[in-house]
C-alpha positions in Angstrom: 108.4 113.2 112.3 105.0 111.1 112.3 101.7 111.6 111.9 99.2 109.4 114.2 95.4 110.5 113.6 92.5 108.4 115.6 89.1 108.1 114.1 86.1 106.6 115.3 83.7 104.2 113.0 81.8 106.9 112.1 84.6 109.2 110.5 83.8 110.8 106.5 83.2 108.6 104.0 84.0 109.5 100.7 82.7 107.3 97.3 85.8 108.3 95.2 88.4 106.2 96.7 91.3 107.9 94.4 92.1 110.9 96.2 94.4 112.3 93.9 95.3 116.0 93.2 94.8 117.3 89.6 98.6 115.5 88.8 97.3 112.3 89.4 99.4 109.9 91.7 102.9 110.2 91.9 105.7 108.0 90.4 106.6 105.0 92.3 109.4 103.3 89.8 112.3 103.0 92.6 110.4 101.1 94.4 109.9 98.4 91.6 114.2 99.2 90.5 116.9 97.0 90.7 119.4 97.1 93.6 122.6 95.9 94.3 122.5 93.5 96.8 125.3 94.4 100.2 126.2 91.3 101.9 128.7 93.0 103.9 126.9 95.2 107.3 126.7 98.8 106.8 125.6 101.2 109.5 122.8 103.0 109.8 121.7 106.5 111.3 119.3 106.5 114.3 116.6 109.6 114.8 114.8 109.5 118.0 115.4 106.5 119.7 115.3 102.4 119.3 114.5 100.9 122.2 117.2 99.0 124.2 115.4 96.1 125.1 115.2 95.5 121.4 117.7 92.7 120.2 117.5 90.3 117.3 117.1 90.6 113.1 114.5 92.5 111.5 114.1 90.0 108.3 112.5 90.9 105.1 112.3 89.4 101.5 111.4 90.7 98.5 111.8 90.7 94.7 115.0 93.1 93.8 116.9 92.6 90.5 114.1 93.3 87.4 116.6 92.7 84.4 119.1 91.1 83.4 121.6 92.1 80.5 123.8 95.5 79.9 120.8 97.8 79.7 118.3 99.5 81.8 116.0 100.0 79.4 113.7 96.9 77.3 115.2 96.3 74.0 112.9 94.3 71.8 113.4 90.7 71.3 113.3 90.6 67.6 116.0 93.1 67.7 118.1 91.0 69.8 118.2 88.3 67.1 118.7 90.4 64.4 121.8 92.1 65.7 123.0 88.4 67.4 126.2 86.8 66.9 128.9 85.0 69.0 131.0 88.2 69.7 127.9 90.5 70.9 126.4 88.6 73.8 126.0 92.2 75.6 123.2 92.6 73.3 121.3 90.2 75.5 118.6 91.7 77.5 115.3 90.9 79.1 113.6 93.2 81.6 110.6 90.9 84.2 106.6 91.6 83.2 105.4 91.4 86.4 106.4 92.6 90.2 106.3 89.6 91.5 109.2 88.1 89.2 112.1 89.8 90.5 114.9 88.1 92.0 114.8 87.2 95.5 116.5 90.0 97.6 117.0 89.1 101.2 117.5 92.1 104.0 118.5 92.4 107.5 118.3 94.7 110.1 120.2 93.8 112.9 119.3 95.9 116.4 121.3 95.9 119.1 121.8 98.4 122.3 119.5 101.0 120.2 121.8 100.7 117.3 121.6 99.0 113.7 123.1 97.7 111.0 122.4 96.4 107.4 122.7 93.9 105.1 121.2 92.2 102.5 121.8 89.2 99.7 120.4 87.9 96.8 119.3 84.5 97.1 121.5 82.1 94.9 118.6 80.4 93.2 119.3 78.2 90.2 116.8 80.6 88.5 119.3 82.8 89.8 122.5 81.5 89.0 121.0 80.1 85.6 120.1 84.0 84.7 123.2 85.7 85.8 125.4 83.2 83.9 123.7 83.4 80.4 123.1 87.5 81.4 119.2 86.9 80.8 115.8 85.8 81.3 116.4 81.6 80.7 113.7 80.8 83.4 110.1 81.7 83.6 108.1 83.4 86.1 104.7 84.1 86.7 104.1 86.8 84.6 107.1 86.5 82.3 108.0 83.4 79.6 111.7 83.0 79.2 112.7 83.5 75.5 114.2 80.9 73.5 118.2 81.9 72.7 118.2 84.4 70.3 121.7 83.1 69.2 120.1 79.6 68.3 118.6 79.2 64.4 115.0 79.6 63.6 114.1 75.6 64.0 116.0 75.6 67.5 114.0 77.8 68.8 110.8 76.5 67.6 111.9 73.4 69.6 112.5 75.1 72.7 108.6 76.3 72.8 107.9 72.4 73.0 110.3 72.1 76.0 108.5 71.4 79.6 107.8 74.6 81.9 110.1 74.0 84.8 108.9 75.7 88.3 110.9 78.0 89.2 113.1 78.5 92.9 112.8 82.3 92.8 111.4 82.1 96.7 110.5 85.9 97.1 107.7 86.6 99.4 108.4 85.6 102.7 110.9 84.3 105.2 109.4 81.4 107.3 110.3 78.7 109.9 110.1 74.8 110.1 111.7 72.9 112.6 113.6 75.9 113.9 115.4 76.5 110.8 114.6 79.2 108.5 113.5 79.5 105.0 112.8 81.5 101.9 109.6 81.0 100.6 107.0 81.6 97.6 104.4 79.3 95.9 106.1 76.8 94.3 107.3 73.1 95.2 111.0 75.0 96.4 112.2 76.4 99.6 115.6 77.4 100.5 117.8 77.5 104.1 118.6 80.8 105.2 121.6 81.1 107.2 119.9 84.1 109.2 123.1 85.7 110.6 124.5 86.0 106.9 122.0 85.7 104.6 123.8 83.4 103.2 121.6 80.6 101.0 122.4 77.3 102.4 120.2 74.2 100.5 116.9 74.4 98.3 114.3 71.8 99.3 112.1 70.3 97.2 108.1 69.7 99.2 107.7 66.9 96.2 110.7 64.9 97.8 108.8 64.4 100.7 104.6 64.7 99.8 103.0 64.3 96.8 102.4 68.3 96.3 103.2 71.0 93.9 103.9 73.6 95.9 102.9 75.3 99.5 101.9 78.5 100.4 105.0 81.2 101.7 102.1 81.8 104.8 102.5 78.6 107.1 100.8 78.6 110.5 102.8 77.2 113.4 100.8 75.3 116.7 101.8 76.0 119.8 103.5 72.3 120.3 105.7 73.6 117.6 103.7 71.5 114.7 103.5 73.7 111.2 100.6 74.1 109.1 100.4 74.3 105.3 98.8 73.8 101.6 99.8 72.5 98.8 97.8 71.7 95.2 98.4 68.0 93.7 97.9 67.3 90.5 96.8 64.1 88.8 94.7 62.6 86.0 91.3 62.7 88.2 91.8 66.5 88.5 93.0 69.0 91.1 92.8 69.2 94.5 94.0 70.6 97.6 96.2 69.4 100.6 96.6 70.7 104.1 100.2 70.0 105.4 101.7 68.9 108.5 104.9 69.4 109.7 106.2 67.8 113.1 108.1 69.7 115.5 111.3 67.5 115.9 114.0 67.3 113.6 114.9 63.3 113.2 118.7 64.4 112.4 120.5 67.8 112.3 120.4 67.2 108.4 116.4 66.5 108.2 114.7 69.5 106.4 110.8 68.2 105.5 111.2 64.8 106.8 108.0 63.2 109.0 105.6 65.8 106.7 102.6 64.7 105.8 99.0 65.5 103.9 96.5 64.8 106.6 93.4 66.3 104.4 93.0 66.5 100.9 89.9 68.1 99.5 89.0 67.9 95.7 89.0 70.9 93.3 85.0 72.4 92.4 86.6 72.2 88.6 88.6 69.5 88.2 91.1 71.7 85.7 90.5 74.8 87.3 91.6 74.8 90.7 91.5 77.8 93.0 94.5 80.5 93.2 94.9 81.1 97.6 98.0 82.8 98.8 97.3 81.8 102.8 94.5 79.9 104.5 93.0 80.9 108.4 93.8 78.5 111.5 92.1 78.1 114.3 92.7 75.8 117.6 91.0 73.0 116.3 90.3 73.6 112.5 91.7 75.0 109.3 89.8 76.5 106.6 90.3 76.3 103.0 88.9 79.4 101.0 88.1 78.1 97.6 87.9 81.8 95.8 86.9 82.4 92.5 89.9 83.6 91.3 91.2 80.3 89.1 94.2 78.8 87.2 93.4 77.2 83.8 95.8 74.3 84.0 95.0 73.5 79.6 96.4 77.7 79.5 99.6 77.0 81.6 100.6 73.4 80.2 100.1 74.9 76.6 101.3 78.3 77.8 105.1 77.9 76.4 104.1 76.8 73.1 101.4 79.6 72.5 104.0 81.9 74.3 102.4 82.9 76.6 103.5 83.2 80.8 101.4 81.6 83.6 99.8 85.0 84.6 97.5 84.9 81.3 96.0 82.0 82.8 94.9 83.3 86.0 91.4 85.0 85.9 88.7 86.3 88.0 85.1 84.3 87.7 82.3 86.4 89.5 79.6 83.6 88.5 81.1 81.6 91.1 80.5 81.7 95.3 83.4 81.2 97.6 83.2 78.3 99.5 84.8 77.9 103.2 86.0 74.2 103.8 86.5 73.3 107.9 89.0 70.6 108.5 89.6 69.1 111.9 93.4 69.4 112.5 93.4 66.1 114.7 92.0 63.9 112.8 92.2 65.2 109.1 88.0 65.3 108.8 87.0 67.7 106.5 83.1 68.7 107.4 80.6 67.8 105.4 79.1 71.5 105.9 80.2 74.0 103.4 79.9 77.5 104.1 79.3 79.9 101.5 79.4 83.3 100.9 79.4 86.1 97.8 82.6 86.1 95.0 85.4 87.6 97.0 89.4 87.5 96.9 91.6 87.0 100.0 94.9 86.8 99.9 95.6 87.3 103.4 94.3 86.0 107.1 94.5 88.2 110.1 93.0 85.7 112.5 90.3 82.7 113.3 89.5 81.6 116.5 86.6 79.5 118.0 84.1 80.8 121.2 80.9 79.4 122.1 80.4 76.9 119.2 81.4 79.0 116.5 84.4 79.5 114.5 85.4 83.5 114.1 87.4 84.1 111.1 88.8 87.6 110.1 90.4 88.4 106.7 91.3 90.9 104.6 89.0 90.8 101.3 87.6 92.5 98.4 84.5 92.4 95.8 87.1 90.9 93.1 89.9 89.4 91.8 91.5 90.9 89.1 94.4 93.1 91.2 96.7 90.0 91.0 97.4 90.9 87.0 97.6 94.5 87.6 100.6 94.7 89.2 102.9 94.6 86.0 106.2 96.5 86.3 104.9 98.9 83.4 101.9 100.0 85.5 104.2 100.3 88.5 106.8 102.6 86.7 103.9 104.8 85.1 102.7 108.0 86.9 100.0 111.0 86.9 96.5 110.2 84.8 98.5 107.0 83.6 98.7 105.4 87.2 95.4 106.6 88.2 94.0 104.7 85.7 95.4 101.6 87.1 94.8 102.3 90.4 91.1 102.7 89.4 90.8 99.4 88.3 91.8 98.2 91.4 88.9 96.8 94.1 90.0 98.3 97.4 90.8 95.8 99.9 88.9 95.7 103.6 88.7 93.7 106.7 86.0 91.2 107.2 84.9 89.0 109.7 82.8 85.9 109.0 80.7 83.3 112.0 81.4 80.2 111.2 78.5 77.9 113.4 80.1 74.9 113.6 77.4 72.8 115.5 75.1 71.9 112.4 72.7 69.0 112.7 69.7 66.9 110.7 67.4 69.1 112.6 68.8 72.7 112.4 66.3 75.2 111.5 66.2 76.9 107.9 66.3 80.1 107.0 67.2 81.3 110.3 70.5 83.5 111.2 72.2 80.9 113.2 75.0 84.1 114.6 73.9 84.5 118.3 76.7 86.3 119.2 75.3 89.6 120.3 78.8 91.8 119.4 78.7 90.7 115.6 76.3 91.6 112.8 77.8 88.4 110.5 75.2 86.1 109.3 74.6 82.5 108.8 72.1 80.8 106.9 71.5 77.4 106.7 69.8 77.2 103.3 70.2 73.2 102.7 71.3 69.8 104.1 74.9 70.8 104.3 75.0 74.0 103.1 75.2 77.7 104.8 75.0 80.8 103.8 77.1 83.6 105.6 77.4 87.7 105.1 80.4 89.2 106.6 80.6 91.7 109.4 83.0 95.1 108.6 85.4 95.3 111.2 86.1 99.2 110.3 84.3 102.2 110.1 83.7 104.2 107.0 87.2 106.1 108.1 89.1 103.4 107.1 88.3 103.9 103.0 89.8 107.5 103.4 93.0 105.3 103.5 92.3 102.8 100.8 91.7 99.7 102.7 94.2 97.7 104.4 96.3 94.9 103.4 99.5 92.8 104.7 97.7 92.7 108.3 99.6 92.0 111.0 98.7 90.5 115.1 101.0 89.9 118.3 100.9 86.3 116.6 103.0 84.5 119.2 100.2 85.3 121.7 96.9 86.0 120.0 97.5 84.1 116.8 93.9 81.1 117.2 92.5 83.3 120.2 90.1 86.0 121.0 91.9 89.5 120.2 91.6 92.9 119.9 94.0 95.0 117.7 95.9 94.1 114.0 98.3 96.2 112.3 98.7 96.6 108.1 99.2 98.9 105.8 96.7 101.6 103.9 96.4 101.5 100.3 96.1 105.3 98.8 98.4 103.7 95.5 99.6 100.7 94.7 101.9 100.1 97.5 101.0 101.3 100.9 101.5 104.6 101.8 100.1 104.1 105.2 100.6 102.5 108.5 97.5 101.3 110.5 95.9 99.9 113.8 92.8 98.8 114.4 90.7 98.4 117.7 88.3 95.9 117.2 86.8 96.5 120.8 85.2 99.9 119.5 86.4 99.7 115.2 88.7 102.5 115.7 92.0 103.0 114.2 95.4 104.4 114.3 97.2 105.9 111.4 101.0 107.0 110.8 101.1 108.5 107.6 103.7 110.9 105.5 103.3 112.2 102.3 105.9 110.6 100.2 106.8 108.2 102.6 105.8 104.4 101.2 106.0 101.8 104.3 105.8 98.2 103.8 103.8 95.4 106.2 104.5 96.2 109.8 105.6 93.7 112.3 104.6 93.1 115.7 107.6 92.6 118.7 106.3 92.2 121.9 108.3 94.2 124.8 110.0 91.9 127.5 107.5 90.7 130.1 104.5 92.5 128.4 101.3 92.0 129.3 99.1 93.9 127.4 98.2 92.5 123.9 99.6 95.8 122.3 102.7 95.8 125.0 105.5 96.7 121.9 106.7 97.8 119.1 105.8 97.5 115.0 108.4 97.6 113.1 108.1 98.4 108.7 110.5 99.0 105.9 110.0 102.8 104.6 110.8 103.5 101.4 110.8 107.6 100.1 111.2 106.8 96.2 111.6 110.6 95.2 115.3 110.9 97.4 118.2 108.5 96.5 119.3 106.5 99.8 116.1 107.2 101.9 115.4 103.9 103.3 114.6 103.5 106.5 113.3 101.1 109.1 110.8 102.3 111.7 110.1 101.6 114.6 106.7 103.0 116.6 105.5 102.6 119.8 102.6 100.2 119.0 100.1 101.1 122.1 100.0 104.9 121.2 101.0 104.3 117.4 103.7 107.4 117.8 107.5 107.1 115.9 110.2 106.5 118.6 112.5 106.2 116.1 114.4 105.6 112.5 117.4 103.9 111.2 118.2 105.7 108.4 120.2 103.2 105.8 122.5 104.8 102.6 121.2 102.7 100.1 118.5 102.3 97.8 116.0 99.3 99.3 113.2 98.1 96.7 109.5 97.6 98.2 109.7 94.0 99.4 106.6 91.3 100.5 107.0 89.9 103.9 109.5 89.4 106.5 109.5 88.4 110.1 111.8 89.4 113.6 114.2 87.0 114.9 114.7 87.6 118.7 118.5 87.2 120.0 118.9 84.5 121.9 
């Protein structure tokens, strides 16, 4: 049922990174399809065995409704206002630009005595609710503009263009926790409760309410005295600029949400109108670090975008003339060093780990050479196949795992020019070229067998232990399309990895669960969404052993499950 293959760093390396027979890459549109949500538990079927020590919600989040209207298929906008009138509504119809703009679908998985069942719910958004009632697009997303109504005259909808962009509460990338209470999350200023048990959406909160922000990231890091982490931009007349976010512990009232939050660092944007796009930021015990990358939002492009027509995504771009710069701020008292740490153009969008040993600050991410995958992931390439989605995939820079060495003990009278990485395990480097300024190069932490996989994204560590320390293994997903088609594990003791892999098979980021008592930083499971897209109701979760990286067992579930972002595992309690 599984395929587990173990390589050493010095397995083939091959230069084309497609890998694809004469017939080019196969289709992948189910994944990227609408669904019906099932907010009512279903069972599922179990092959092999789910261990029976496992007990709690496997939660996952992820766009899953595309379109709105009658159809399934995009009917042309001008041809909707030609053929408008007040008894032909069903003609209606918009169909989301980008992946990233579907509706918020919620799933869960809930094990119990090696047994599963599941559910899932579409958050009830006001982006939501506001589409479903008018039975269109009415609110924008990234990559899509919402429309005027075609049923208004001409000069009404030249009006609407002037209207103000309003952020949308489609929060469909992750599941996250503050204050013990859970939320749905994404990148704007919104959040929403989760009931957990139902799925059910329980109050949207607004981070503006409570700090002057517009928006956080959907990748928080939590302390170990319960404190959360975050970022936010702020925007004002003197420019951009970027906040790191503190949330206490406590709740001051079963009602409090955000209450107590508060900006203990903000650090000004390199262009004042051009701030930095970042999806997550790293953490350490002490510090966090900000990675301005030079993958940048025209704020003139999005303010103006409604009246040119044009959606948010056409003001994101990649600038390669630009270095990435690594900002350290001290968690306690809200410092942010004067050293900046610089390294080549790169694009993260997510952490595996940072931790500090013997005066210098480790941080491991997954990166790549540029920035311009974030606006190839429209639905159109997504649906396409053969030649057609080769092409897109070979525009896409493959993402790998990098470690940079951070010294963070930099004085008047430290030597130039000199690597300042004594760390005898780690080939990183570290330059002090200037007052205030270093240089680093990244360290690989794989071997060349890791590119006959396609990189790795959406990585993964046994977070509740490990997360700020010293560790040795992380889990994501291999990137042979443009989803994963590949589950990984890497040894970073020796740079060896793991892989479960099946043709066909498409699984999503895998989870850590610890085992009861473990001891062992790999002592568990990893859990991931699989998703066949060539056999109607082929979804299933998996569960492998994740020591040996062999399946122990599925849940097979009778539905259709679209390819979703993140998600997280709720013990029982």
């Amino acid at each position: 049922m599984s395929s587990v293959k173990e390589k050493g760093a010095k397995g083939r390396l091959k230069e084309d990174h497609r890998f694809t027979d004469e017939h080019g890459l196969p289709c992948i549109e189910k994944l990227v399809s609408s669904v019906d949500e099932m907010p009512d538990p279903i069972g599922t079927t179990v092959r092999g065995h789910i261990p029976a020590w496992i007990s709690g919600s496997f939660l996952r989040n992820g766009p899953g409704k595309f379109e709105f209207g009658n159809k399934r298929a995009l009917m042309p906008y001008t041809y909707i206002i030609h053929r408008c009138n007040k008894d032909s509504k069903q003609l209606y119809f918009l169909s989301y630009n980008h992946w990233f703009d579907g509706m918020a679908l919620m799933h869960q998985f809930k094990i119990e005595g090696g047994q599963v069942t599941y559910m899932s719910r579409f958050l009830r958004s006001k982006s939501y609710q506001a589409n479903s009632e008018n039975d269109r697009i009415v609110v924008s997303e990234f990559g899509t503009l919402s429309m005027p109504d075609p049923c208004k005259n001409f000069f009404q909808r030249f009006l609407s263009r002037f209207e103000r962009l309003q952020a949308s509460d489609n929060t469909n990338v992750s599941f996250t926790k503050y204050k013990g209470d859970f939320y749905v999350s994404t990148e704007t200023n919104f959040m929403h409760k989760i009931n957990p048990e139902t799925l059910e959406t329980k109050e949207r909160v607004d981070w503006s309410k409570f700090i002057a922000v517009n928006g956080a990231t959907a990748h928080p890091h939590n302390d170990p005295d319960g404190s959360t982490y975050n970022m936010g931009n702020s925007y004002t007349k003197k420019g951009a600029s970027y906040n790191i976010i503190c949330v206490p512990p406590e709740k001051a009232s079963p009602e409090d949400t955000l209450e107590g939050a508060k900006v203990i660092c903000t650090i000004p944007s390199l262009e004042r109108g051009k701030p930095s796009y970042y999806h997550s930021f790293a953490m350490s015990e002490n510090y966090v670090v900000f990675i301005e990358q030079p993958i940048k939002m025209d704020l003139k492009k999005i303010i103006l975008g409604r009246l040119r027509g044009r959606e948010i995504s056409k003001a994101v771009y990649w600038d390669p003339k630009q270095d990435t710069i690594f900002h350290v701020i001290n968690k306690h008292t809200g410092m942010l060093s004067a050293i900046k740490y610089y390294t080549q153009p790169l694009s993260t969008f997510h952490q595996i780990n940072a931790f500090e040993e013997d005066g210098f600050l480790v941080m491991d991410m997954c990166a790549a050479d540029d920035g311009k995958a974030i606006t190839n992931y429209n639905i159109q390439n997504l649906r396409q196949s053969g030649e057609a989605l080769d092409e897109v995939y070979n525009t896409l820079c493959r993402v790998f795992p990098r470690r940079f060495v951070l010294p963070l003990n930099i004085a008047a009278d430290t030597p130039l020019g000199q690597n300042l990485n004594t760390r005898s395990n780690s080939s990183a480097t570290a330059i002090c070229i200037a007052k205030h300024k270093v240089l680093c190069v990244h360290e690989d932490l794989h071997g060349d067998d890791l590119k006959e996989y396609g990189g790795l994204e959406f990585p993964q560590i046994n977070y509740a232990k490990y997360n700020t320390r010293p560790y040795q293994y992380f889990y994501g997903c291999g990137f042979m399309h443009l989803v994963g088609d590949s589950l990984l594990k890497m040894d970073l003791q020796d740079k060896t990895l793991k892989v479960w892999k099946h043709t066909g098979l498409y699984p999503s980021e895998p989870v850590f669960v610890p085992s009861p008592d473990a001891v062992e930083e790999d002592d568990g499971v990893v859990m991931s969404v699989v998703i066949t897209p060539t056999v109607e109701n082929s979804t299933f979760l998996l569960v492998l052993d994740a020591r040996t990286f062999e399946e122990l067992g599925r849940a097979e579930v009778p539905v259709n499950i679209p390819y979703g972002f993140h998600g997280m595992f709720n013990a029982a309690t």
